[in-house]
C-alpha positions as CSV (number, residue, x, y, z in Angstrom):
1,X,23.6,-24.6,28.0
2,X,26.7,-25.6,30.7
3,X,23.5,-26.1,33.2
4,X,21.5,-28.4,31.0
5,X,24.1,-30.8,30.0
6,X,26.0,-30.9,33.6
7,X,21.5,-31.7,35.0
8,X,21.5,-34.5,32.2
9,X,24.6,-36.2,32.8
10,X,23.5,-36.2,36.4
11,X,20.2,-37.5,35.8
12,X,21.9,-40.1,33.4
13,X,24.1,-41.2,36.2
14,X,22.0,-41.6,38.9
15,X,19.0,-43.3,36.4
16,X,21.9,-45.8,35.2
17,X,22.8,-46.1,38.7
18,X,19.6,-47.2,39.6
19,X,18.9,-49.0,36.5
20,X,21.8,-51.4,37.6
21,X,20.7,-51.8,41.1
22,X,16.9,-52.7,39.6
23,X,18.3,-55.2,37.4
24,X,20.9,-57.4,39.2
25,X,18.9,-56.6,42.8
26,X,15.6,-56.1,42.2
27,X,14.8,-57.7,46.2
28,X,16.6,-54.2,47.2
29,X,13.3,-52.6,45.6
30,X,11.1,-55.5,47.7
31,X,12.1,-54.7,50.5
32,X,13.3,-50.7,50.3
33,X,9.4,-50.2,49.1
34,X,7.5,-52.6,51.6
35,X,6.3,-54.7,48.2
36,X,4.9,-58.0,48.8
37,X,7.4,-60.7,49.0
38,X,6.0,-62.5,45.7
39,X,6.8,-59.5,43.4
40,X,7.4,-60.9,40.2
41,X,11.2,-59.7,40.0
42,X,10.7,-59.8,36.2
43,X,9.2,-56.5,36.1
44,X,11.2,-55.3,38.6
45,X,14.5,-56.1,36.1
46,X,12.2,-54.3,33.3
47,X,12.3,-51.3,35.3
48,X,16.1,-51.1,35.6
49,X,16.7,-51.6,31.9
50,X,14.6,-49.0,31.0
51,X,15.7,-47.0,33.5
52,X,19.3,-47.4,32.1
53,X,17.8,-46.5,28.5
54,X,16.6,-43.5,29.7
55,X,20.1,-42.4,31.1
56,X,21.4,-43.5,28.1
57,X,19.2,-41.0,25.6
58,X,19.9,-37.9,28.8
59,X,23.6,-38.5,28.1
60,X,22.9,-38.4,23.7
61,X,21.2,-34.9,24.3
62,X,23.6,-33.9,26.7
63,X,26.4,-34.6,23.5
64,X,24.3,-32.6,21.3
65,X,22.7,-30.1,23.3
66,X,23.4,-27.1,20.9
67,X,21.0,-29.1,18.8
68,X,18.7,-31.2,20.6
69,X,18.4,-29.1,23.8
70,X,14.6,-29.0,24.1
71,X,14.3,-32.4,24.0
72,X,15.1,-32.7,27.8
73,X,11.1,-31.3,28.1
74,X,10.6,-34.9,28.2
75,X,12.6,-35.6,31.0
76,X,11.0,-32.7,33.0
77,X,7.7,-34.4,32.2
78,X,9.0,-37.5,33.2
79,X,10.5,-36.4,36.4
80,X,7.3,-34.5,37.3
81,X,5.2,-37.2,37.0
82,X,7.3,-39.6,39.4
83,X,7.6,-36.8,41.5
84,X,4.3,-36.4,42.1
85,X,3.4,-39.5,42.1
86,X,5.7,-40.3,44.9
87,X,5.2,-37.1,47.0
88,X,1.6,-38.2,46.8
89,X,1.4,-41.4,47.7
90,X,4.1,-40.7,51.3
91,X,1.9,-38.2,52.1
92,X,-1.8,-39.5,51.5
93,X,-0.8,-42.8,53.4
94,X,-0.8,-44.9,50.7
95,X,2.3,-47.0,52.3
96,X,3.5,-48.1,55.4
97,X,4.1,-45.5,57.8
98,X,8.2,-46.4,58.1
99,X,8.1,-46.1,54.4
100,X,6.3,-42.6,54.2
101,X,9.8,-40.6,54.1
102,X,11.1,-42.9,52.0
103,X,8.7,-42.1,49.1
104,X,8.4,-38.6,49.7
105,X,12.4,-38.5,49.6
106,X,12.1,-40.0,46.3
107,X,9.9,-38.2,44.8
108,X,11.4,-34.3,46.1
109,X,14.7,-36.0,44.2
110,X,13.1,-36.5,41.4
111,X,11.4,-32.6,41.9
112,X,14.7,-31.4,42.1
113,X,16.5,-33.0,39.0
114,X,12.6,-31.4,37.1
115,X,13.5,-27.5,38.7
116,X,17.1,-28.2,37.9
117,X,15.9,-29.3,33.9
118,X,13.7,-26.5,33.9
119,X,16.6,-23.6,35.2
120,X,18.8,-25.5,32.2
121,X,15.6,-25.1,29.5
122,X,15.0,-21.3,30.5
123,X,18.7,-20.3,30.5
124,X,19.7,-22.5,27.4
125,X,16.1,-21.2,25.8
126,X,17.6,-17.7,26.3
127,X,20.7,-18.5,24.1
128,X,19.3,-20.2,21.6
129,X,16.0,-20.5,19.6
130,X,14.8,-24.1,18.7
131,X,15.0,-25.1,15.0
């Protein structure tokens, strides 16, 4: 269970982390990404604040894992997806070519954090038994 909380209180930190960045400099994402220049920063700022929501839920599971532990499933499925997503589009070419590494970087973090959810689900799933 140790392994499960100390993966969400990561994943809360670095997704409030970002979350921040998002919101008060979303041009970071402009130009990090190679987006066009007339993004609409709007959605941009959306992105952060619901990427600090999320960190703020991984850290209320984390609090009551004995409880709520399978509830991080959605944050595996989450982290899959964006993973995958990612991964994909560095390596079909979907982006700049100076850009490639940056989104298959991205997405192998967000792999990473999902295998590191998953070793806290099977090992926490072996001490206790959802209710």
């Amino acid at each position: 269970m140790q392994l499960l909380r100390r993966v969400l209180y990561l994943q809360a930190a670095l997704a409030a982390i970002g979350g921040l960045v998002l919101v008060f400099l979303p041009g970071l994402l402009v130009s990090t990404f190679s987006l066009s220049p007339q993004a609409e920063s709007a959605w941009i700022r959306l992105m952060g604040i619901q990427s600090i929501t999320l960190a703020m839920l991984a850290v209320l599971i984390a609090q009551s894992i004995e409880e709520k532990w399978w509830w991080a499933w959605a944050f595996v499925v989450g982290n899959t997806l964006i993973a995958t997503f990612a991964i994909l589009k560095g390596a079909l070419g979907l982006t700049a070519p100076s850009d490639r590494w940056f989104w298959i970087a991205y997405g192998a973090g967000h792999a990473l954090i999902a295998i590191l959810e998953l070793a806290g689900i099977g090992r926490t799933g072996q001490e206790r038994i959802p209710e």
